[in-house]
N, C-alpha and C positions, 0 to 999 in steps of 0.2 A: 888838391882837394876837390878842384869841381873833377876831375874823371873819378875819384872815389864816390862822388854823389851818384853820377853815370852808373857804375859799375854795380851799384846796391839798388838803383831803383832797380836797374834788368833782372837783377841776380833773382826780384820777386817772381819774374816769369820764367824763370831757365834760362834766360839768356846771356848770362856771363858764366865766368868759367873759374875754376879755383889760379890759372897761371897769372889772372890778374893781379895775386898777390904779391907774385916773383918781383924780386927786383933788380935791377941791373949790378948792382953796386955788393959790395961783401958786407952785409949788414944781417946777420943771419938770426940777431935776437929781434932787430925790425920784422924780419919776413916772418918771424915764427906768431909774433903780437897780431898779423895782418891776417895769418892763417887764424889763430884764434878769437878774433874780432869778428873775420868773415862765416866761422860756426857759428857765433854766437848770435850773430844779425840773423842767420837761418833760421836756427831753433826758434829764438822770438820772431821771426817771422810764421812759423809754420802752429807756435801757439796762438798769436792773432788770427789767424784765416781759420783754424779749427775751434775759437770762440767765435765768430763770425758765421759757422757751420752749426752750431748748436742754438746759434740766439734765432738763427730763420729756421731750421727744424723745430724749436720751439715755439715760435710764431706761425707755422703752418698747424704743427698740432692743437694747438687753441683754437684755431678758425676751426678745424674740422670735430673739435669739442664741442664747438658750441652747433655747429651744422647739426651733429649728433643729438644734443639736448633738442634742438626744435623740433628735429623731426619726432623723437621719443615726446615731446608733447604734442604734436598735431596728432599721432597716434593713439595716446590716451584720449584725447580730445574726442576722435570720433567712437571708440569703444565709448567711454564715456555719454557723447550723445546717443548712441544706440542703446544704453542704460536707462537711459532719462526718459525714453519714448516710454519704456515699462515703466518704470518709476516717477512718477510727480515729482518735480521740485520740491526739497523741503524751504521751512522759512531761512533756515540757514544759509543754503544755497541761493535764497535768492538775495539774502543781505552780500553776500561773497559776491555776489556778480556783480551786484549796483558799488559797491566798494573799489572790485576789480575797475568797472566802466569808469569813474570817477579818477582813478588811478593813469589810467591811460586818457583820457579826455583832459587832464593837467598835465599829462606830459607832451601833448601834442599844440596847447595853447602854452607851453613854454616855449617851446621848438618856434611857434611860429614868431613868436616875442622876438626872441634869441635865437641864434642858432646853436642848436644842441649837439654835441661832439657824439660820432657813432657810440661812443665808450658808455657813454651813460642812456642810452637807448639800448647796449646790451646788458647792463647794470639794471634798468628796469626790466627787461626781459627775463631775466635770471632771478628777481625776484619774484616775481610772478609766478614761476616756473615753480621756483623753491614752496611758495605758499599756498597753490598748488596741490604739490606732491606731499607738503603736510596736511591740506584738509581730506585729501584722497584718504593718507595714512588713521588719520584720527576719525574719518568715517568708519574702514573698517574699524577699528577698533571699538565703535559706540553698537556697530552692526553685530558685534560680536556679542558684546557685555548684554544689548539687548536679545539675543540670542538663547542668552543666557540665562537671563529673565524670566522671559516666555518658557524655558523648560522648566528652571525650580517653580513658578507656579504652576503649571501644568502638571509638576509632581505632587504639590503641596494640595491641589483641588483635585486630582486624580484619589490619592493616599485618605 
């Protein structure tokens, strides 16, 4: 039993060999159980290390998701502030910012309280992120409607 333990832990690296199965003795339904015990420890072997393959490839591609969203927000941000020099804050924007600042000034006197697991320091980041990309969205869209506005009256005191 213990050189069978031997034999299986190497067999993970290459380093055993299938004659480890042989046996001395005329037992040829044993040898054949040994052969197919020893595929089968592979296979589940080679299904473990290739879910082990997929869980850290997926845990790299997250990190570098979230890399990706920071950066595509610092980049709005500064097109963004290069908008803002032309365009005045409206009141809205500046209720969103003191909102935002409030938002981030409680999670940072949490943190110091507690200490805050990275997890929820990207959890607030992502929400941020998200609220965001919907007031960007629903601007255009008010930019639009009033866009819109300005022309049907402009037709309607034109006509």
């Amino acid at each position: 039993v213990e050189e069978s333990f031997k034999t299986l832990f190497w067999a993970i690296f290459g380093l055993s060999e299938v004659k480890s199965v042989v046996i001395n003795y005329d037992h040829k339904f044993i040898e054949n159980i040994g052969y197919v015990l020893y595929g089968v420890y592979h296979v589940t072997m080679v299904i473990v290390l290739l879910n082990m393959l997929i869980a850290m490839i997926n845990s790299s591609f997250q990190e570098i998701e979230l890399k990706h969203s920071k950066c595509s927000s610092v980049q709005s941000t500064e097109n963004n502030n290069l908008h803002s020099v032309r365009n005045p804050p409206t009141q809205y924007q500046k209720i969103m910012k003191r909102l935002i600042k409030r938002y981030v000034l409680k999670a940072q006197m949490d943190r110091e309280k507690d200490d805050v697991n990275e997890g929820e320091l990207k959890e607030i980041k992502q929400d941020i992120s998200s609220l965001r990309y919907e007031l960007l969205e629903e601007k255009s869209q008010n930019t639009d409607n009033l866009a819109d506005l300005i022309r049907q009256l402009g037709e309607k005191l034109g006509a």
